[in-house]
C-alpha positions as CSV (number, residue, x, y, z in Angstrom):
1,X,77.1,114.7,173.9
2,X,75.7,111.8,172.8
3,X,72.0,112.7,173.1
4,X,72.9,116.4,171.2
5,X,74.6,114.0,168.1
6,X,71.6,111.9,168.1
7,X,68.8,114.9,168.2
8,X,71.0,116.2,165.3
9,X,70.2,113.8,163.0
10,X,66.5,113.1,163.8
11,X,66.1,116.9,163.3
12,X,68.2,116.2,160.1
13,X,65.9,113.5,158.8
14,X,62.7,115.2,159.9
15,X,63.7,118.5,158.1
16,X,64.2,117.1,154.6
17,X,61.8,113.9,154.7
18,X,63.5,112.4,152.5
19,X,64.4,108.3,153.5
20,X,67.0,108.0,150.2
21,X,69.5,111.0,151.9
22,X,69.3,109.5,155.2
23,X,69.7,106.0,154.1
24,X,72.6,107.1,151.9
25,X,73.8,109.3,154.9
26,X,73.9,106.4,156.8
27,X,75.7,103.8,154.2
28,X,78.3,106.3,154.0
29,X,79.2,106.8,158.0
30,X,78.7,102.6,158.0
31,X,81.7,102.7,154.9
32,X,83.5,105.3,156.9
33,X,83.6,103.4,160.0
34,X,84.2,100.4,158.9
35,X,85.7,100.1,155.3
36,X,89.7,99.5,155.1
37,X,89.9,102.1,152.4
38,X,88.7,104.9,154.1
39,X,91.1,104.0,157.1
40,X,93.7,104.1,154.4
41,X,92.8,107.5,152.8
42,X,92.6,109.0,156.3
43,X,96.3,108.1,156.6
44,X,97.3,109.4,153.6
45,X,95.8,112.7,154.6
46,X,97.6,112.8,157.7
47,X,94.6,111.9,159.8
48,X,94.1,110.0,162.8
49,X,92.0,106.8,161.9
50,X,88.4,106.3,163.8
51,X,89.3,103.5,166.6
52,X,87.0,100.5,166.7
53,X,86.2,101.5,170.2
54,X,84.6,104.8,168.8
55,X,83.4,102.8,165.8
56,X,81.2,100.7,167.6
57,X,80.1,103.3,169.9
58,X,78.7,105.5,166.9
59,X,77.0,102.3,165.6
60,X,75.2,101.5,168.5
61,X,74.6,104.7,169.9
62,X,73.9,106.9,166.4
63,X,73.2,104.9,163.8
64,X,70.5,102.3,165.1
65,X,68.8,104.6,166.6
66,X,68.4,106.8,163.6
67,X,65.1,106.6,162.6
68,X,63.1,107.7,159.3
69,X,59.5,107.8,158.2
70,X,59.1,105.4,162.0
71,X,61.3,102.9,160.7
72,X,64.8,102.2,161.9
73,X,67.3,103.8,159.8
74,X,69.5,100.4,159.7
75,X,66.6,98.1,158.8
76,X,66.1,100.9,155.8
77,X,69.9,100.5,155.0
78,X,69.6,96.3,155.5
79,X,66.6,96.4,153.2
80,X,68.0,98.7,150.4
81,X,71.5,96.2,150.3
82,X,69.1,93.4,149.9
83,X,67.2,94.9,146.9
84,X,70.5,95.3,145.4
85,X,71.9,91.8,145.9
86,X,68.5,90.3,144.5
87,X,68.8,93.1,141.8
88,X,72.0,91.5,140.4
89,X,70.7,88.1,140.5
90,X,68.0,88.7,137.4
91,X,71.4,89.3,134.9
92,X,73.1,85.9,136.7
93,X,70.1,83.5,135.7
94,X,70.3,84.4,132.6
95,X,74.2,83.8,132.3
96,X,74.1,81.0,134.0
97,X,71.7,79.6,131.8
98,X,73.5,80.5,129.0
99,X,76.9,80.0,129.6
100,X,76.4,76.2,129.7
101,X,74.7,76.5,126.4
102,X,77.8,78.7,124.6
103,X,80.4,76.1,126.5
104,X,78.3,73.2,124.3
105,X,78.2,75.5,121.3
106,X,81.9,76.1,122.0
107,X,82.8,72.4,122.3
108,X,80.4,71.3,119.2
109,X,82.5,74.0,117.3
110,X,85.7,72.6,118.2
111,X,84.6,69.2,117.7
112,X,83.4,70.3,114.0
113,X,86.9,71.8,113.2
114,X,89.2,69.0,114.5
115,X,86.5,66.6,112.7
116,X,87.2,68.8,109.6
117,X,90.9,68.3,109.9
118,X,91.1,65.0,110.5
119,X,89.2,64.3,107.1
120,X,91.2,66.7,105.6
121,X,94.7,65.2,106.9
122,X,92.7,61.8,106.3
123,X,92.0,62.9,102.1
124,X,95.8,64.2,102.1
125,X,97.0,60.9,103.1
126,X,94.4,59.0,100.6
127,X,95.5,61.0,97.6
128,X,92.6,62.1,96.1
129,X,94.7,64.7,94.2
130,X,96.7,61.4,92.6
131,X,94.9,60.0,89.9
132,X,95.6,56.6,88.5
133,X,97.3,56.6,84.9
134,X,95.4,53.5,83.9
135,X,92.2,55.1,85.1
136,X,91.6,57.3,82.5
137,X,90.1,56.2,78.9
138,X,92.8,58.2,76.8
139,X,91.3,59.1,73.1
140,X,91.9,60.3,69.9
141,X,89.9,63.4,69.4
142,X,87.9,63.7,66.1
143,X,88.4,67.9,66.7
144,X,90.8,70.1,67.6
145,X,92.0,69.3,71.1
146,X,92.8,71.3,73.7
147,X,96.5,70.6,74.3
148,X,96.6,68.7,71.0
149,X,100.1,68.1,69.2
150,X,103.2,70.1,70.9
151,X,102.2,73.0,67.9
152,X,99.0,73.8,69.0
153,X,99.0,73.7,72.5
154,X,102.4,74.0,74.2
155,X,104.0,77.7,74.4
156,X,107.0,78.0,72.1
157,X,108.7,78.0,75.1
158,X,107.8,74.5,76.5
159,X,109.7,71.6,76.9
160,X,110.2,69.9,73.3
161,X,109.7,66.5,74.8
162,X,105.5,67.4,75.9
163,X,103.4,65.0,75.5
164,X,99.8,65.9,76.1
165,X,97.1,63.2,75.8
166,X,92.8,64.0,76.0
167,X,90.6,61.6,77.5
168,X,88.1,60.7,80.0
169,X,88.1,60.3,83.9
170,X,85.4,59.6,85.7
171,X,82.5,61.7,84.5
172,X,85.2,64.7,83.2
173,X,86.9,65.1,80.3
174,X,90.1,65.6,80.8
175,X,93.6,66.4,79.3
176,X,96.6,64.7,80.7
177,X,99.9,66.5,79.7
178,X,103.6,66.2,81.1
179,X,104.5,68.4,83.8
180,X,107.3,71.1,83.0
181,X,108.8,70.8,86.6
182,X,108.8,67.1,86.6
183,X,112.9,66.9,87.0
184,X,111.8,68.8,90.6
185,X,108.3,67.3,91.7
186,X,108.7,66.0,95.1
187,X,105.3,65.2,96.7
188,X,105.8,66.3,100.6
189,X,103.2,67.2,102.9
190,X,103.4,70.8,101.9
191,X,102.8,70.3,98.3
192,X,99.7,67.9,99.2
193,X,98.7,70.8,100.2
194,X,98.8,72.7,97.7
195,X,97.6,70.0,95.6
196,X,94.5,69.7,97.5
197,X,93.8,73.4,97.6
198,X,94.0,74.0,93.9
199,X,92.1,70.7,93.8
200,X,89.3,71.5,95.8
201,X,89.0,75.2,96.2
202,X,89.7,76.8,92.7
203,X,87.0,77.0,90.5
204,X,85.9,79.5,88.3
205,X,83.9,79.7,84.6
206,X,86.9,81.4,83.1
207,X,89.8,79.2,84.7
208,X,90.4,75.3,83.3
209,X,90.0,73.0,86.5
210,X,92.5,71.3,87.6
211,X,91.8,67.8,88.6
212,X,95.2,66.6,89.7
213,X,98.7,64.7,88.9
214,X,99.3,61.1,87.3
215,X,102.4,59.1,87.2
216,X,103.5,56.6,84.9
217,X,106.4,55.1,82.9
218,X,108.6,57.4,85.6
219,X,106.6,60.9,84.0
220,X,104.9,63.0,85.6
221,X,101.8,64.3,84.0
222,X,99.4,67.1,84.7
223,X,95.8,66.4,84.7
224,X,93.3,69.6,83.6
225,X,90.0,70.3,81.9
226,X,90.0,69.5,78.3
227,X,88.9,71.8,76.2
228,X,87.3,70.5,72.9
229,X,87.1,73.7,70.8
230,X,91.3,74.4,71.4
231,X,93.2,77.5,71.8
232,X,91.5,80.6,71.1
233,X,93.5,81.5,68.0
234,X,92.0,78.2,66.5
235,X,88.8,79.0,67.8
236,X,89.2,82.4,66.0
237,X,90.8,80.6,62.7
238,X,88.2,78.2,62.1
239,X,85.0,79.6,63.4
240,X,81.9,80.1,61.0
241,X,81.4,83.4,62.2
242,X,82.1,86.8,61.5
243,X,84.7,88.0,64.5
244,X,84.2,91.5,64.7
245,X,85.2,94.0,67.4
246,X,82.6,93.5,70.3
247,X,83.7,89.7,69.8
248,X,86.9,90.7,70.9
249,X,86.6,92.9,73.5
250,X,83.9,90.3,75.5
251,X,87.0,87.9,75.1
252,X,89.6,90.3,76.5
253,X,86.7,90.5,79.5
254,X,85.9,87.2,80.2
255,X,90.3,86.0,80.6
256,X,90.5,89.2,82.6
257,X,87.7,87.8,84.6
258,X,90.0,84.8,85.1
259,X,93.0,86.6,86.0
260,X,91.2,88.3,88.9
261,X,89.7,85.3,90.6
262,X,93.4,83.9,90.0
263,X,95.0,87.2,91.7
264,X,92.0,87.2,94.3
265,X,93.2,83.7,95.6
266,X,96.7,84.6,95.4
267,X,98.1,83.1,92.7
268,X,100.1,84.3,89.7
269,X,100.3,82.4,87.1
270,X,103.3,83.7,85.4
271,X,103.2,82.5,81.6
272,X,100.2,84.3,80.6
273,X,99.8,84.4,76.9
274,X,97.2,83.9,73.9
275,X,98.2,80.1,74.0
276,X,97.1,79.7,77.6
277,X,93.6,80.7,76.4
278,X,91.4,77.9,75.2
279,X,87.5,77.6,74.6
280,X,85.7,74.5,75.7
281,X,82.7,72.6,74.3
282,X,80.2,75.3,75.8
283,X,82.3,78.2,74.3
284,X,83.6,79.3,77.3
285,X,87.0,80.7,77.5
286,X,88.9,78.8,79.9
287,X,93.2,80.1,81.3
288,X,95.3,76.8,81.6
289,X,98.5,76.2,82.7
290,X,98.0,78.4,86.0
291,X,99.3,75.8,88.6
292,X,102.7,75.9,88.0
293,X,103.5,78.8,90.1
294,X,101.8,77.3,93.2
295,X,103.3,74.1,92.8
296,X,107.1,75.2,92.1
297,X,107.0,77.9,94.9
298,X,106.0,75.3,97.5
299,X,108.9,72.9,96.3
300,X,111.3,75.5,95.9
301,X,110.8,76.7,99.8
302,X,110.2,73.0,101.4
303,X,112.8,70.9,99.7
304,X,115.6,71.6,100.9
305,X,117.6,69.3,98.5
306,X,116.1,71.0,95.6
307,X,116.4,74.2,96.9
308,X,120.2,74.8,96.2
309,X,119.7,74.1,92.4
310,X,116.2,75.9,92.0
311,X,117.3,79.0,94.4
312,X,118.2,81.2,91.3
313,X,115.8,79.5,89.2
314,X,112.5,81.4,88.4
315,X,109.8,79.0,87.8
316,X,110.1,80.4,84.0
317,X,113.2,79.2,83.5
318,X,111.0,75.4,83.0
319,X,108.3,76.9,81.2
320,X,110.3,79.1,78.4
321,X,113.1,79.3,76.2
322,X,115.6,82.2,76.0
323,X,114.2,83.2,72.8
324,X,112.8,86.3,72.0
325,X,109.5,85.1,70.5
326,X,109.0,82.9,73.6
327,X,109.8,85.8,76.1
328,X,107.7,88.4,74.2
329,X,104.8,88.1,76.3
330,X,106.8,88.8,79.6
331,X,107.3,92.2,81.4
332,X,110.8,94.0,80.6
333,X,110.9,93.6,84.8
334,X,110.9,90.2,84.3
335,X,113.3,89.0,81.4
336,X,116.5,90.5,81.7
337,X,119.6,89.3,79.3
338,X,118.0,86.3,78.5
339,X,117.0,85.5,81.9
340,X,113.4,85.0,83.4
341,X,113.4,86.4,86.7
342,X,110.4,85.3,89.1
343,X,106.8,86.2,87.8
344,X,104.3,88.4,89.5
345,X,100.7,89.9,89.6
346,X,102.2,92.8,87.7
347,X,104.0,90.7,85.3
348,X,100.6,88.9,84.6
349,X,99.0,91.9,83.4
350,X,101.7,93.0,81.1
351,X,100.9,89.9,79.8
352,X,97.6,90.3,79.3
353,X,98.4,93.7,77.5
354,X,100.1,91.3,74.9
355,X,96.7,89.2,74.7
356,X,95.2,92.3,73.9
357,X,97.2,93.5,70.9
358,X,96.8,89.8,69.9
359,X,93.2,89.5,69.1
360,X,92.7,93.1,67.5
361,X,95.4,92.5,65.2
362,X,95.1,90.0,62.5
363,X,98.6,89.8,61.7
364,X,99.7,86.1,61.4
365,X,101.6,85.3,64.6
366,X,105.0,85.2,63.7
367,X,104.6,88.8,62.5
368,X,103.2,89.9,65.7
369,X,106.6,91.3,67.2
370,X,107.5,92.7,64.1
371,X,106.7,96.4,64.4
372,X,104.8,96.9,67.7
373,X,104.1,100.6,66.9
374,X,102.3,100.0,63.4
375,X,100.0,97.3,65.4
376,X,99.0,99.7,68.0
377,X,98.3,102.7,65.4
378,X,96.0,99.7,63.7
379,X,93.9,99.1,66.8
380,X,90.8,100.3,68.1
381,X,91.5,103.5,69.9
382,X,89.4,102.0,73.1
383,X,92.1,98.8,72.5
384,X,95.3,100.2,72.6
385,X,94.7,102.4,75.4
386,X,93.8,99.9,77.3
387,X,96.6,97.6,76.6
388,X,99.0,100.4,76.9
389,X,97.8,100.8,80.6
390,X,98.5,97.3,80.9
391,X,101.7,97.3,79.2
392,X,102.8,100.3,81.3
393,X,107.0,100.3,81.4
394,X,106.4,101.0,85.5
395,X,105.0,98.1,87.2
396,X,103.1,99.7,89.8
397,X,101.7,101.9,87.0
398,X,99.4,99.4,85.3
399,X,95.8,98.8,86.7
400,X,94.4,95.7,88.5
401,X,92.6,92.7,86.2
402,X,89.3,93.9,88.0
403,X,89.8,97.2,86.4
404,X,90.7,96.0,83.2
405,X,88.0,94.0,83.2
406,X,85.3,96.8,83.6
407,X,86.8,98.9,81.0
408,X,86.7,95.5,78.9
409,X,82.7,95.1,79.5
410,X,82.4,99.4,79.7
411,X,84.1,99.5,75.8
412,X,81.3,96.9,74.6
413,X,78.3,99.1,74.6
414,X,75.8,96.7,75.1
415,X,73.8,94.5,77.3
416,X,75.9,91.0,76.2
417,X,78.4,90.8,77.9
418,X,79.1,87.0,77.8
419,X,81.1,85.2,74.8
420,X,78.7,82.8,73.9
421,X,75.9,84.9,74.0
422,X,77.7,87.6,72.1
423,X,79.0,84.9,69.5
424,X,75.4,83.6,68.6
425,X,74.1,87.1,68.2
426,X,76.0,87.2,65.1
């Protein structure tokens, strides 16, 4: 029987010539014999496993004796299983080259960010966001200053006890003006923080930079980019040249351009208006007052002996009156009864629709809010449609600052679409 089974596959082999079937012929007997899986799968199909008695008698008696092409079968097999083995060692140099090269690039990385927070935790702790009172030259400015006297620089809103003072610090000019949430300040670690982010990280052409807090005579005081040509309106007031139309609209643009980097970094700033707009020395518009938000949400959530009195306070409620002039510029969602409830992104551009029906009509200010439907009919068609999409009575209604911006810069019609460039064109 044996000699039948073994003619049986030499006549096998010889028929087909071909080494590849045989060898894989053979690997699969060698599996079947001998693999712990195939014992298994037998069982499960009711079969009687092959004993290792037969087993080894098959080996010996079939399968090295199989030959093919005049070699042994099994030297074939033992050949083909080494080809494979060396096969997979050409991928494993390589990673085992590399992967001692990504575990330094790993380890340099992590080394880089703990290095980055220890001189991060290291500047929180220095205060770089705390400036020395006595270490800034305060001056009397021989123009209009941006943050000036409480008339021309505070909302009508603000705290009747501001004090706002320009100077110098450092290389910057500066304005130094008392902060609104003063009663509440409370510098923890979380509003660090936040100082250090608004310190460091925002900074845009359209958005006055904040530089950071001063104490003295038990006041807290707000230290931002001073801004020598003053409020807009002023600017607008007193400039030598004509304003037309185009001026306008490139204005509308360049604080909607603000907004959006604002809103981009998520923050709000909650008190838009046409006196947070100010243009410095280079004619740039520049949006103040924009910290507030940042600063009063972090206290509000992370002191919790503050929290019980500032809980049902909106950050408004320091920044505006309950008058009706001083809540004009906020959404109908917002002021309700002659409270402020807490500002949004869609409360910003509401705002911003107010700013618009500002500087295209030349009514004095305090007769701004006196017939809001005569204004509009007054505008520039292009104008009041746009501020009516931003004054939209359903928040999720009005468009983004990035859209308003486009149809700002679209309404234009020409190449210029910067204010100083469009104001010496003139």
């Amino acid at each position: 029987m044996d000699r039948r089974l073994k003619d049986s596959f030499v006549v096998h082999v010889r028929m087909f010539g071909n080494c590849s079937v045989a060898i894989e012929l053979a690997r699969y007997i060698e599996w079947f014999l001998t693999s712990s899986q195939a014992e298994a799968e037998a069982e499960n199909n009711l079969m009687t496993p092959v004993s290792s008695t037969v087993a080894d008698r098959i080996h010996s008696v079939v399968l090295k004796r199989m030959t093919c092409g005049g070699r042994q079968l099994m030297d074939l097999v033992h050949s083909q299983k080494y080809e494979e083995e060396e096969s997979l060692k050409t991928w494993k140099l390589p990673v085992q080259i590399v992967s001692p090269l990504i575990g330094v690039l790993i380890l340099l990385l992590v080394a880089y960010a703990i290095a980055q927070r220890v001189q991060y935790i290291r500047m929180l702790e220095r205060g770089d966001w705390n400036i020395n009172f006595f270490e800034i030259d305060l001056v009397v400015p021989k123009k209009r200053r941006c943050g000036g006297n409480s008339a021309t620089n505070v909302d009508r809103g603000a705290s009747l006890s501001s004090e706002n003072y320009p100077g110098r610090w450092n290389v910057h000019a500066v304005l130094v003006k008392s902060l609104s949430i003063a009663n509440i300040f409370d510098v923890n670690w979380k509003v660090k923080q936040v100082l250090m982010r608004i310190r460091e990280e925002i900074e845009h052409e359209n958005i006055a930079r904040f530089f950071g807090i001063s104490l003295h005579n038990d006041t807290v005081y707000l230290v931002e980019q001073y801004c020598a040509n003053g409020t807009f309106l002023d600017f607008f007031r007193h400039n030598k040249y004509t304003v037309n139309q185009s001026f306008r609209y490139v204005a509308c643009a360049d604080i909607a351009n603000g907004m959006a980097y604002l809103h981009r970094q998520n923050l709000i700033h909650g008190n838009l208006s046409i006196d947070k707009c100010y243009v410095d020395s280079r004619w740039t518009i520049k949006i103040v007052d924009w910290e507030y938000t940042a600063m009063y949400e972090v206290i509000r959530k992370t002191d919790r002996n503050k929290a019980q009195n500032t809980r049902q306070k909106s950050v408004l409620h320091f920044l505006c009156n309950t008058s009706s002039r001083a809540l004009e510029h906020l959404a109908p969602e917002i002021k309700k009864d002659g409270e402020v409830l807490e500002p949004t992104r869609s409360g910003d551009i509401y705002s911003f629709g107010i700013i618009i029906r500002d500087l295209f009509f030349d009514l004095p200010s305090e007769q701004l809010c006196q017939n809001t439907v005569s204004i509009s009919n007054e505008m520039p068609v292009k104008a009041r449609q746009i501020m009516e999409l931003a004054c939209h009575e359903t928040a999720i209604k009005r468009p983004t600052f990035e859209q308003l911006e486009k149809s700002m810069r679209n309404a234009i019609g020409s190449g210029q679409v910067n204010f100083l460039d469009r104001c010496v064109s003139w």
